[in-house]
N, C-alpha and C positions, 0 to 999 in steps of 0.2 A: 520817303520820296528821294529817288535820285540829287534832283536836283532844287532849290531853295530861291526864287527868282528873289529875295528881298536883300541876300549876302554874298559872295562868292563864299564856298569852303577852300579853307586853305590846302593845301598838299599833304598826303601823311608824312610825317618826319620818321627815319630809322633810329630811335631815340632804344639804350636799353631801358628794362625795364627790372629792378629792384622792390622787391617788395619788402616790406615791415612784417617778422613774423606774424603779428597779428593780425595784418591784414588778410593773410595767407591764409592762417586758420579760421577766417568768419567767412571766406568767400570759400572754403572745404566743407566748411559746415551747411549753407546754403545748399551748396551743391551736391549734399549727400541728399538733402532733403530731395531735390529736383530729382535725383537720381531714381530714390524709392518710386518717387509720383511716376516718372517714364516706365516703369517696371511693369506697370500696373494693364492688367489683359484687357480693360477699359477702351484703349488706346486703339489697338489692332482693330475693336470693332468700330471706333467712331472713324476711321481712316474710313474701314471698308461702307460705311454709311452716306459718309463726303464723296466717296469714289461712285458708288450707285446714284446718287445724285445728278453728279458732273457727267454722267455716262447716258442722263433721262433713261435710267428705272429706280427711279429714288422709292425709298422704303416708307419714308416719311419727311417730315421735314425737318431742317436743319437749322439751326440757333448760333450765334456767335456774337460777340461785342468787341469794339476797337473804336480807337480816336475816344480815349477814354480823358475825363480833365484830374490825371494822378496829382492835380495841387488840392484837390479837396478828399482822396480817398485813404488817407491814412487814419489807420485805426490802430490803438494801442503800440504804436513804433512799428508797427510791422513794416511802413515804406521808409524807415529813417534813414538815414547813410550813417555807417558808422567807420567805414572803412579809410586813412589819411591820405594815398597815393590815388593823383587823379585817375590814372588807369583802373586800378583797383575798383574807385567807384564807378568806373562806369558799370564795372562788370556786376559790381555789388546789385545796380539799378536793376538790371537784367532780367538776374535772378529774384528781387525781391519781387518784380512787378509779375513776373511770370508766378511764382508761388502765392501770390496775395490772389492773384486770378482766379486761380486751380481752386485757392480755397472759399473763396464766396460769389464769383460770378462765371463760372466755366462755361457752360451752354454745353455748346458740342467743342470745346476748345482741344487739342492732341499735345502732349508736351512729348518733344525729343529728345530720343535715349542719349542725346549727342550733344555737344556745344558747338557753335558755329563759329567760325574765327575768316572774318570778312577777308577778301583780297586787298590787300592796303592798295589802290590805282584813284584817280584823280582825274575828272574833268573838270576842263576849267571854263565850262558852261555856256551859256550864248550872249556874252559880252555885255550884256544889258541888264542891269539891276533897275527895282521896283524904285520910284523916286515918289515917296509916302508921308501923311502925317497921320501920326495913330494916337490913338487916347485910348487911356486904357483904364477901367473900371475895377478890377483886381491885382494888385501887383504880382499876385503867385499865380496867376494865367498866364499862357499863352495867345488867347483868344484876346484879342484888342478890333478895335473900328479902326480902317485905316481910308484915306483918301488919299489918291491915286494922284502925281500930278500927270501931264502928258508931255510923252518924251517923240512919240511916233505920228509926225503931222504931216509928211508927206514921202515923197521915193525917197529923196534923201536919208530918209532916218532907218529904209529900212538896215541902212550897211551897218546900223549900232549894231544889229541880231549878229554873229558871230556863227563860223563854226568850229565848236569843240574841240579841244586834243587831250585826248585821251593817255594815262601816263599810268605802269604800274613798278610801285616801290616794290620790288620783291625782295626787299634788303627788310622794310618795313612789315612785308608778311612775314618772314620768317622771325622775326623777333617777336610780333606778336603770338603768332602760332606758336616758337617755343616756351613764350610767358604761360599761357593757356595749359599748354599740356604738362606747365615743371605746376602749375597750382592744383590740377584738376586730376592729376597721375592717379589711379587706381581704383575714382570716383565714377569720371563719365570719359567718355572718347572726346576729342575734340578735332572736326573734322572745317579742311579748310572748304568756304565759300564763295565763289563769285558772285556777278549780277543776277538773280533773280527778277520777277516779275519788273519789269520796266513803266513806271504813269505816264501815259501820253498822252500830253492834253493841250494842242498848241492856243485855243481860246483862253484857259487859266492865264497864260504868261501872257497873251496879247494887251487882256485889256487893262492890265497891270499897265503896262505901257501907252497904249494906245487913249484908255477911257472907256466907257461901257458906252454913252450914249453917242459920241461921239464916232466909235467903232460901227453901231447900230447905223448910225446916219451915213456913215460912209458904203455900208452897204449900197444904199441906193445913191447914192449919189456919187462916190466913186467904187466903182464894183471891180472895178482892175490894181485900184491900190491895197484893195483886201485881198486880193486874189493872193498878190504880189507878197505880201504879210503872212499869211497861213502859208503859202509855198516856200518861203524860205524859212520859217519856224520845221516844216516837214523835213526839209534839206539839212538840216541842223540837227535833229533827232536821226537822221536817216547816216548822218555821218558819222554821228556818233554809236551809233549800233557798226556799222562799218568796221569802227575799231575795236570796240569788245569783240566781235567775231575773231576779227584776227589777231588780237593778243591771247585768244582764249579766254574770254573772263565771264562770259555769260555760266550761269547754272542752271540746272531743272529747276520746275516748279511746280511740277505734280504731285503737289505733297502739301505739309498745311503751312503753305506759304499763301499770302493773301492776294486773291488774283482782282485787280481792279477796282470798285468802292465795294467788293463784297466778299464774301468767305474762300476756301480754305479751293485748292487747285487738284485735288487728286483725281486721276483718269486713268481710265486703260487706256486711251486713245494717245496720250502722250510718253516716253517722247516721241513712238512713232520712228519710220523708216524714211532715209538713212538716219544711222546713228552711233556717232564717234563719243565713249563717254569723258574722253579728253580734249575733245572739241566739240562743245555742244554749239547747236545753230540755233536759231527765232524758230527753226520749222519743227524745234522738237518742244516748245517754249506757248507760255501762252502770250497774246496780245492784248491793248488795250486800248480805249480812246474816251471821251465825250467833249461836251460844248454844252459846259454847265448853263452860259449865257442865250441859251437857247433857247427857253422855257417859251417864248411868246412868240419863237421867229415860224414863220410857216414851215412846213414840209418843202417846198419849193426849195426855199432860200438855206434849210438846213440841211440839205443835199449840196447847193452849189458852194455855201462858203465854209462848211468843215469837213462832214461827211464825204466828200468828193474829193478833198483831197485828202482824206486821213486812210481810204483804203492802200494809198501807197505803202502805208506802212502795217496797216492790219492783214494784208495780201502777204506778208511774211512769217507768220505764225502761224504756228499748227492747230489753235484755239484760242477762240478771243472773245472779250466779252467789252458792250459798250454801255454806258448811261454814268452817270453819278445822280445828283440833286434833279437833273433836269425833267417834266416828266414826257416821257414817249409814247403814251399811250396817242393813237393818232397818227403814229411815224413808221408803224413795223414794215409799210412797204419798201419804205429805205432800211430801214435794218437787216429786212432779206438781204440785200444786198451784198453785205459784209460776208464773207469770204469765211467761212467756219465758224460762226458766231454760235456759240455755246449759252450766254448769260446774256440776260438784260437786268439794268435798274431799274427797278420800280418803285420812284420815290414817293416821299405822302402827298405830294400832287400830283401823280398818277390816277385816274379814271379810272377803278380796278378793274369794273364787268368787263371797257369797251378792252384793255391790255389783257386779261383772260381771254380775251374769248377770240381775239387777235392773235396771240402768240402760244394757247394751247399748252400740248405737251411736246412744242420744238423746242422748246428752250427752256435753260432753268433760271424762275423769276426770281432778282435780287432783293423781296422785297426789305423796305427801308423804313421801320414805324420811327414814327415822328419823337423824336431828344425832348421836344419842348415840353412832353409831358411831364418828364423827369424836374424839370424844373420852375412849373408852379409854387405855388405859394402855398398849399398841401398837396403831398402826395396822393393820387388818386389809384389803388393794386387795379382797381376796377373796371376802369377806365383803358388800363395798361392791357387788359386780358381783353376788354371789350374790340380793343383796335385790330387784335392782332385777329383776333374770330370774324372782325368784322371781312378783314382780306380771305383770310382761306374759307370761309364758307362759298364765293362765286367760285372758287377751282372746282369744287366738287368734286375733291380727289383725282383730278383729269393732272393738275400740274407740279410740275418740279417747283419746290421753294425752298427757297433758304430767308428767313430771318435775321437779317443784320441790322443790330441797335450802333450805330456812328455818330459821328458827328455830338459827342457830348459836353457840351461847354463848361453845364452846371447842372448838378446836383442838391444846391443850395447846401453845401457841405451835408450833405446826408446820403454818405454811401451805400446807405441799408436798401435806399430806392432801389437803387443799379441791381443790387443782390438780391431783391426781392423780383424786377421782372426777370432777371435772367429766370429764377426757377418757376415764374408764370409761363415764358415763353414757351421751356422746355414741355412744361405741362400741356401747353396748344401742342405743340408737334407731336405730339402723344398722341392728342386727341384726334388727330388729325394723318396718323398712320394709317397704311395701306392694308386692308384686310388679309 
């Protein structure tokens, strides 16, 4: 996620960087391993399978897992750190999370032949952080309950919402970029990144602020100070895209970068014409939106208070895909809407017949089976295969799908769950390929 409404991130510092031979040699060693797995001819066909998807003539269907809870999936050290320089370990993380993947829950996952090394730039976000009390049931999660107090009660508050500026260390990439490439020399390439797939979700941060029921109530009863609210949340992402453009800092994302709450972006259709590959634009880029708090609000009302105003910013991407948790079955006549829309979410309260039969083979469905089964009080494989046969049987072969297990809190420290449906999953997609 770009941006973190509970913190400001600080700025990158141009700090060098010194490493401990040792540390050097555990994160060459790591990386030789990655290196082997990216070699692997695997790779080239599960692109071209993601790419046939995203293109609707998909082969079959498509598996992946993210938003994984890494505080319960260490097994035998493999996610330990062992590396002593803070930089080191992040790098260490990296790699280890990416190879622990590969080796027991891959789906359709592509590892690259390359290492990325981020453009060190800095927003300094929309001036308003989450003002929260959380209780927290695991101390090695990040998952806690938090309540919200409210900061946004009338015009006045909208002026907290801030617009962005946007800042790039290039003192601070090039040092990182030469740390990368003195570690990684003759292993893997390491090539520099900008911004990527951008979350654009201006309900997330509102009701952080705002309140959930309170936001709801204001809908009808002041429909101009929401208005007011989602407008300059939009205004504020819209400026901030303004300046990645013009410092150059956006990147493609046609590739197995994660586009929105679901899988992997690869397309013939992007980047698409015109196209400068030292100045990439939104129109070579995918898009993305929802209003997770949405789930109960009409079609009406979810047109006038996000969806309406969120084409301002979906109208600039070359491909875009909308939903998270919320579910849309019931809504595709406003989804037409959306200006290239490639993907929808189809989360487990989605309706599946009436969103099949609705959205066909225009678009390819994000579906989203349900985390909580993972964490029961026993594992059920059964169960796990039952849900996913119970969605693709309405397709009837007629639709694009992709498979994304998210949103995982808990596994009841028992990782073998997670590695046991991924290779369920895989096995429905199978089942469920194209003749």
């Amino acid at each position: 996620m770009l941006h973190d409404p509970s913190h400001h991130t600080p700025p990158p510092q141009a700090e060098e960087i010194k490493l401990d031979p040792r540390d050097k040699d555990l994160l060459r060693r790591l990386a030789g391993e990655w290196a082997d797995i990216a070699a692997l001819p695997v790779h080239r066909e599960k692109a071209r399978l993601w790419q046939k998807l995203n293109d609707l003539e998909s082969e079959r269907p498509m598996v992946w897992i993210n938003e994984i809870c890494w505080n319960e999936m260490n097994v035998n050290d493999e996610l330990t750190l062992r590396c002593a320089h803070p930089w080191a370990r992040d790098q260490e993380r990296e790699l280890r999370r990416t190879l622990y993947q590969w080796r027991h829950l891959p789906g359709d996952m592509i590892v690259n032949a390359y290492l990325a090394s981020p453009l060190m730039f800095h927003s300094t976000d929309f001036g308003i952080l989450e003002h929260v009390d959380i209780v927290t049931t695991d101390e090695t999660s990040d998952v806690v309950s938090r309540h919200f107090n409210i900061q946004i009660r009338d015009f006045k508050d909208l002026d907290k919402i801030k617009m962005p500026v946007v800042t790039h260390n290039e003192q601070a990439t090039a040092r990182h970029y030469q740390a990368m490439c003195d570690v990684y020399r003759g292993l893997l390439p390491v090539k520099k990144v900008g911004q990527t797939h951008i979350w654009f979700t201006p309900w997330d941060y509102l009701i952080r602020w705002w309140g959930i029921e309170e936001a709801m109530l204001d809908m009808l009863e002041r429909p101009e100070l929401v208005h007011a609210g989602v407008e300059r949340m939009v205004d504020a992402w819209m400026s901030e895209l303004d300046q990645f453009v013009a410092q150059h800092l956006l990147a493609l994302d046609a590739d197995n970068t994660r586009i929105g709450s679901g899988g992997y972006g690869y397309t013939r259709r992007l980047p698409g014409a015109p196209f400068d590959p030292q100045h990439v634009q939104p129109h070579n880029m995918w898009g993305c939106s929802n209003a997770q708090i949405f789930s109960e609000i009409s079609p009406d009302m979810h047109w006038a208070f996000a969806l309406q105003h969120d084409l301002r910013w979906l109208a600039r991407w070359g491909l875009t895909y909308y939903g998270c948790c919320e579910p849309l079955s019931g809504k595709m006549d406003l989804l037409r809407r959306i200006p290239n829309l490639r993907k929808i979410s189809v989360s487990p309260w989605c309706r599946t017949e009436q969103i099949v039969a609705q959205a066909g083979a225009d678009y390819v469905l994000s579906r989203k089976p349900n985390p909580a089964l993972l964490a029961e009080d026993v594992w059920h494989p059964e169960r796990a295969r039952a849900e996913l046969v119970e969605f693709m049987e309405p397709t009837g072969g007629r639709c694009h799908v992709e498979l994304i297990m998210k949103d995982i809190s808990t596994l009841r420290y028992q990782p073998q769950r997670l590695w046991e449906w991924a290779r369920i999953a895989l096995d429905v997609a199978e089942q469920y390929a194209r003749a």
